[in-house]
C-alpha positions in Angstrom: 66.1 90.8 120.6 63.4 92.7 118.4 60.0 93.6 119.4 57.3 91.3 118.4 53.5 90.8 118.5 52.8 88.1 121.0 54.4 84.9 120.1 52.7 81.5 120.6 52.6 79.1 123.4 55.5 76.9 123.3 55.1 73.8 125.3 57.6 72.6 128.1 59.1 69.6 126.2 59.9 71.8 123.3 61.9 74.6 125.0 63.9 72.0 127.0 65.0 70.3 123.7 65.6 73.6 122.4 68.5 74.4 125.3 69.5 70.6 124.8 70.8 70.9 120.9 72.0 74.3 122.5 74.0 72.9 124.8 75.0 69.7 122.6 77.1 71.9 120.9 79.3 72.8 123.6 77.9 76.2 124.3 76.6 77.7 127.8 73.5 79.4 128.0 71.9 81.5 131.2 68.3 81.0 131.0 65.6 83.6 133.2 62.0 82.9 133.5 59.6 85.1 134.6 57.6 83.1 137.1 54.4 83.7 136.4 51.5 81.4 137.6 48.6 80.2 135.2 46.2 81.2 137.5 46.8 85.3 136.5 45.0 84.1 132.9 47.0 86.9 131.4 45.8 88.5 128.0 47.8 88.6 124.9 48.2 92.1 125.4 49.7 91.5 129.0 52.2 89.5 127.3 52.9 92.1 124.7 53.8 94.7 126.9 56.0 92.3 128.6 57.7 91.6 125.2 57.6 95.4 125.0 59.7 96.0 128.0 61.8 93.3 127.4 62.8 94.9 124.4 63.8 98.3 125.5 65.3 97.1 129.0 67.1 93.5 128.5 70.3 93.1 126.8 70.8 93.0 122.6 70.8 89.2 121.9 67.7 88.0 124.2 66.1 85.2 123.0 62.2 85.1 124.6 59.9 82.3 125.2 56.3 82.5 126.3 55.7 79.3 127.9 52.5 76.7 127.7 52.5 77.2 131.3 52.3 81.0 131.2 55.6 81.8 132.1 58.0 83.5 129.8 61.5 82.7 129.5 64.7 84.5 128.1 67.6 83.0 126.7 71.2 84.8 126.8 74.2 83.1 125.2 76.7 82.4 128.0 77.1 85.9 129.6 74.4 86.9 132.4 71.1 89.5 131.9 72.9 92.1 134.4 70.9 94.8 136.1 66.8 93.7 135.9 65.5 95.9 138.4 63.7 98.4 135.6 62.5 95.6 133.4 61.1 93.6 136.5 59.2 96.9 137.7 57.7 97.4 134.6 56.4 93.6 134.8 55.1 94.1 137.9 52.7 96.8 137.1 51.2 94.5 134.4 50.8 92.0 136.6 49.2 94.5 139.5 47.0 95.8 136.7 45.8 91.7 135.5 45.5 91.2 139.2 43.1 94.2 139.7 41.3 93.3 136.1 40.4 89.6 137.7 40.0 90.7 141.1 41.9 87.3 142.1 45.7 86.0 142.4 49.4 87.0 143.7 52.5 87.7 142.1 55.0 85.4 143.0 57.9 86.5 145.8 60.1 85.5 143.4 59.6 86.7 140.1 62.7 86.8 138.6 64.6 83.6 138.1 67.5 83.3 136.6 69.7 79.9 135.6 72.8 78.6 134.1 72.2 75.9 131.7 73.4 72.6 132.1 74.6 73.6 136.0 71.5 74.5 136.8 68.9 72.7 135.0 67.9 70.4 137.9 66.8 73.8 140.0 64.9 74.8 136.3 63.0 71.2 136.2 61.7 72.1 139.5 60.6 75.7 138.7 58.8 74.5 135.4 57.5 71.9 137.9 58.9 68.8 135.9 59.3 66.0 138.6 62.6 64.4 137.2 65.5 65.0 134.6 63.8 62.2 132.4 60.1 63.6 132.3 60.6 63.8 128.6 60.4 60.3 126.4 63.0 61.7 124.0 65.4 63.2 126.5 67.3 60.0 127.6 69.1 59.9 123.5 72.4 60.8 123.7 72.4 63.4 121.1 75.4 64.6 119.0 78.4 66.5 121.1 80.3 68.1 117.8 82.5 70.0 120.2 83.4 66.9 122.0 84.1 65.2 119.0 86.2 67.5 117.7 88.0 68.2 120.7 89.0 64.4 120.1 89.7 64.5 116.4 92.2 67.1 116.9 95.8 65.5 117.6 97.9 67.6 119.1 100.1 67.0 116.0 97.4 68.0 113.7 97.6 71.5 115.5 101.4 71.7 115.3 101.4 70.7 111.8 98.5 73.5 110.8 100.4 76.5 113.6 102.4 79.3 112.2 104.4 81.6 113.5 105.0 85.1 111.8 107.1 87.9 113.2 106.2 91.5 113.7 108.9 94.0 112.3 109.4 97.6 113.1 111.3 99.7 110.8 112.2 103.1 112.2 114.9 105.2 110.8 117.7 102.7 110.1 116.9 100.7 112.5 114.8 97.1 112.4 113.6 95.7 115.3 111.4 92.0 116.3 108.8 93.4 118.1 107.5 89.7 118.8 105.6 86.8 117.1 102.2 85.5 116.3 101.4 82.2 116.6 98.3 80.7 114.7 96.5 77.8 113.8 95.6 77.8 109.9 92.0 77.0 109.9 91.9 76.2 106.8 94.9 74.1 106.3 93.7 72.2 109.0 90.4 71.4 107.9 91.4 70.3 104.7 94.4 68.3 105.5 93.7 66.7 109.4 89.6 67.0 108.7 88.6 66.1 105.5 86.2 63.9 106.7 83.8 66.2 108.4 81.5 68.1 106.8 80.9 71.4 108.6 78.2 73.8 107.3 76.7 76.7 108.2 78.6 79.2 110.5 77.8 77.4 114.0 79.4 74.6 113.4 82.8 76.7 111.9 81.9 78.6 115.4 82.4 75.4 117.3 85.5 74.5 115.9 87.1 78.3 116.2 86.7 77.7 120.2 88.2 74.3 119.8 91.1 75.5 117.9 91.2 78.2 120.7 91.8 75.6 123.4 94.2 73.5 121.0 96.4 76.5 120.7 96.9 77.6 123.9 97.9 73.8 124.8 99.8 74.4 122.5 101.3 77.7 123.7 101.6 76.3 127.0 103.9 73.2 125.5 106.3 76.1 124.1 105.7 78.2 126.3 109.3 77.5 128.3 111.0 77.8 125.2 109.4 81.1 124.3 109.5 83.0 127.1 110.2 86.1 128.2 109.0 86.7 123.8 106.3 88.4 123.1 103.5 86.2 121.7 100.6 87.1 119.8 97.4 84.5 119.7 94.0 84.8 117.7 91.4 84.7 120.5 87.4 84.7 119.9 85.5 86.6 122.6 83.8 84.1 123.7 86.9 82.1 125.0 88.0 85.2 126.7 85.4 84.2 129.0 85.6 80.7 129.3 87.3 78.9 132.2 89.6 77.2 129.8 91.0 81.0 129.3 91.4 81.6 133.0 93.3 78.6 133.3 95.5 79.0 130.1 96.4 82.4 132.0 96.9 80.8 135.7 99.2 77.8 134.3 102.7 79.6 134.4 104.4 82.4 136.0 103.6 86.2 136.2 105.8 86.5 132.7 102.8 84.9 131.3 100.5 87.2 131.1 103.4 90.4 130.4 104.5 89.0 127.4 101.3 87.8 126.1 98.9 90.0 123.7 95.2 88.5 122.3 94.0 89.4 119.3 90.4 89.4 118.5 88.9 89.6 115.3 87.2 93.0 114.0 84.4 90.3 112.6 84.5 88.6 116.6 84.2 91.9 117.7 81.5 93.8 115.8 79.0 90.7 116.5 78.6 92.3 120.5 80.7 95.0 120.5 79.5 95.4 124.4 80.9 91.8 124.9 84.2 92.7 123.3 84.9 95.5 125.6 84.2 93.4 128.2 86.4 91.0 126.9 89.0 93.8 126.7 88.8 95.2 130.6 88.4 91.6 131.5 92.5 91.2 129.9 93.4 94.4 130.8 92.7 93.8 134.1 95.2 90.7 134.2 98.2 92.8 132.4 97.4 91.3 128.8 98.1 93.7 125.9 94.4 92.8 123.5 94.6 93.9 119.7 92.1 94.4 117.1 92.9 92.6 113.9 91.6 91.7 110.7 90.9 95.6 110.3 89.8 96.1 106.6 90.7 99.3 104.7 87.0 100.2 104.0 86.7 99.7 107.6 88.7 102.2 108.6 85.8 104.6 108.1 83.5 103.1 110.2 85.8 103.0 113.2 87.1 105.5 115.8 90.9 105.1 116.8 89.9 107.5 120.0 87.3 104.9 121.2 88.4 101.6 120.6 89.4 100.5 124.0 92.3 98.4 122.6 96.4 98.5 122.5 96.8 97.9 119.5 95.6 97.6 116.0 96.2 95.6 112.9 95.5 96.6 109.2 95.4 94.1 106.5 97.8 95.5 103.4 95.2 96.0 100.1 97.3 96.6 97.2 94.3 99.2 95.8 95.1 101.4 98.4 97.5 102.8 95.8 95.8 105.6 93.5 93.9 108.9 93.8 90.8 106.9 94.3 91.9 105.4 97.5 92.8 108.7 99.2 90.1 108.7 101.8 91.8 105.0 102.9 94.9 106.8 102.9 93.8 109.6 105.0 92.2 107.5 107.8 95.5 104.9 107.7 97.5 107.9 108.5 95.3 108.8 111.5 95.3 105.6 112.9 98.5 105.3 112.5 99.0 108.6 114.2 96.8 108.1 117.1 98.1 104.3 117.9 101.7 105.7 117.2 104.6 103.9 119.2 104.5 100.7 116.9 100.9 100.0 117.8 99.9 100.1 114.5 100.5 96.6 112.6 100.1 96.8 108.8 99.5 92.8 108.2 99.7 90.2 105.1 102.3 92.3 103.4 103.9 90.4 100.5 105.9 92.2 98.5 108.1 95.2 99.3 105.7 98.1 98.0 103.1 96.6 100.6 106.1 97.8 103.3 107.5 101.1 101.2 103.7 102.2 100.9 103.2 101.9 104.6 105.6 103.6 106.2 104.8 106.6 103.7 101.7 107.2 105.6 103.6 106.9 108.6 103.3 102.7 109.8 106.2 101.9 111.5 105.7 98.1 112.5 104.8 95.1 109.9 103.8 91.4 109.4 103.5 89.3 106.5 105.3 86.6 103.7 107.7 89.3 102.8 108.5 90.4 106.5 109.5 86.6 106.5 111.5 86.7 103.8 113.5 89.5 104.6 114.4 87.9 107.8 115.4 84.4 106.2 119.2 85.7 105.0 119.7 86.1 108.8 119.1 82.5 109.7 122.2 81.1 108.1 123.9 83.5 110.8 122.0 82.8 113.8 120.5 79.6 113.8 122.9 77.4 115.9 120.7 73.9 116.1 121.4 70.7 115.2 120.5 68.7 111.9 119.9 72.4 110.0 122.1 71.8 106.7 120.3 74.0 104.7 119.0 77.9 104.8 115.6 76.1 103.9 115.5 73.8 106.7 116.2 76.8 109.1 113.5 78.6 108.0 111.2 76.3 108.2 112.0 75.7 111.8 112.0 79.2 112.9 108.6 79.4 111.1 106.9 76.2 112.7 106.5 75.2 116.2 106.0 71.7 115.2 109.6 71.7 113.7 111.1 73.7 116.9 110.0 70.5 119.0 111.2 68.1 116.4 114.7 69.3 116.8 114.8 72.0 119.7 115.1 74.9 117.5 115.1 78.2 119.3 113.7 81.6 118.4 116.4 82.8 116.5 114.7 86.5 116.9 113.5 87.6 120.1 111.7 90.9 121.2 114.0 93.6 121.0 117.0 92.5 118.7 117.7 94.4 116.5 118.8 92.7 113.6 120.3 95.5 111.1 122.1 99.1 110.8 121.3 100.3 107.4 
């Protein structure tokens, strides 16, 4: 929220149409309004030093509202305001001082109000003093749910057929080891193979269908889950279905191996959008025995980030093939301290495809990797230890190792779990 000269009157209808296309689009919002009665006849300066301390004492984020009623209301997505008590002292004094200036009125007992919308919006109405839900003429159209609708345009074998599974290697001495797997849904194979027919624009509506895909998945996970466990399973996460009930449940659904063997990754792009969120995010899992990563971790990147003070288990690095050359010693540099301070394999150098991406990494001192050519180094294992039925070709084998769609198909098992070791060099 930025600091603004006082904003106009907006009337009741329009700020309850605004939270409804909020909430059309499946997203939660916790509204707080400032109960302030008409009868105080507060001066645009009044409401600029509201605006003023709202600024400096609400959270980052804060969407504000001054109402045709004279309240003024604030607008957090999904996560509550927290402590108020210094912001609501400050308001208070402006109101003492209006009161004195008039020489008439009270400030309300309640002054702060705060609201979860859609629970809540019943206990709102009343506040704002609209009699019933349909005070509004426009308010009885069913308006568009795009998260609903997707949620019903995504089969379940649409998510099978656009998941991948990629394992992470360690090479140490002579010695390579499956430290576990990720399992992700291809955004955009999806989209252009199982929805075509929708045109999504803009990033809120890609938003919306990241936290669908989120939910997809870990159906998805918990389908395979049998099958996979005690593995250790990697799954793209945003923050904000960290905090989502769906999440909860996902992690309540199966036994305490669950959670131990499960590790959510979160976007460096997720992550830098509320940064106070994402550490939430990350005590929130820590707190239920869930390793939580950082990933999609650019080289350039590197510099803006401090591997002492990123409250996270694990990293990963995306491979950049100009990291080679005098010109990328900086990037160098920085790899090598990341990789010394998250040492023990907690360092993932990712999307390596070719064998310089791995022979340049462990050079500056990487010791665990992920990528097409990780893959293929692990597919002239397969004709040895894949053991299921109607598998007549290396092909075939690989492809069922790689996707979970194929391991229901035909009950293929991981052929490489945590901790085997799969060559003496």
């Amino acid at each position: 929220m930025t600091a603004s000269s006082t904003k106009s009157e907006l009337t009741l209808a329009r700020f309850v149409e605004n939270l409804r296309k909020h909430g059309a689009n499946g997203k939660r919002s916790i509204v707080a309004i400032l109960n302030i009665p008409v009868s105080l006849r507060l001066e645009p300066q009044d409401y600029q030093d509201i605006s003023r301390d709202a600024f400096h004492h609400l959270p980052e984020k804060t969407q504000e509202y001054r109402l045709e009623n004279g309240m003024v209301a604030f607008i957090r997505p999904s996560k509550s305001f927290g402590e108020t008590d210094t912001f609501l002292t400050s308001v208070t004094e402006t109101l003492k001082d209006v009161i004195h200036r008039q020489g008439l009125g009270d400030i309300p007992q309640k002054l702060w109000n705060e609201f979860s919308w859609p629970e809540d919006r019943k206990a709102m109405f009343g506040l704002l003093g609209l009699p019933e839900e349909n005070h509004f003429p426009n308010e009885s159209l069913q308006r568009f749910d795009m998260a609903e609708m997707l949620r019903s345009a995504i089969t379940d074998e649409a998510v099978f057929d656009s998941c991948r599974r990629q394992a992470i290697l360690e090479f140490h001495d002579s010695r390579r080891e499956i430290l576990g797997h990720e399992l992700y849904c291809s955004l955009d194979y999806l989209r252009h193979h199982h929805l075509a027919s929708f045109l999504l624009e803009g990033p809120g509506e890609v938003e919306i269908l990241s936290r669908v895909l989120d939910e997809k998945v870990m159906d998805v996970t918990k389908s395979l889950a049998p099958q996979m466990l005690p593995d250790t399973l990697h799954l793209n996460m945003m923050v904000q279905t960290v905090f989502s009930d769906r999440f909860a449940e996902f992690l309540g659904s199966e036994d305490s191996r669950f959670a131990e063997n499960l590790a959510i990754e979160i976007s460096l792009e997720n992550a830098i959008s509320d940064w106070w969120e994402f550490e939430d995010a990350c005590n929130l899992l820590h707190s239920a025995g869930v390793r939580v990563g950082l990933d999609r971790i650019t080289l350039p990147s590197l510099e803006f980030l401090s591997p002492q003070k990123i409250n996270v288990d694990f990293v990963k690095v995306i491979w950049d093939q100009n990291i080679i050359g005098s010109k990328r010693a900086d990037a160098t540099d920085r790899l090598r301290e990341f990789a010394s301070v998250f040492a023990d394999r907690n360092l993932i150098l990712t999307r390596c495809d070719s064998r310089t991406a791995l022979r340049m990494g462990r050079s500056l001192g990487v010791d665990a990797f992920q990528g097409s050519y990780i893959d293929a180094l692990l597919g002239k294992y397969l004709h040895k230890e894949c053991k299921s039925r109607n598998t007549t070709s290396d092909r075939k084998c690989a492809v069922c190792q790689w996707a979970p769609r194929e391991l229901r198909k035909n009950g293929c098992e991981f052929h490489f779990r945590a901790g085997k070791i799969l060559a003496e060099i």
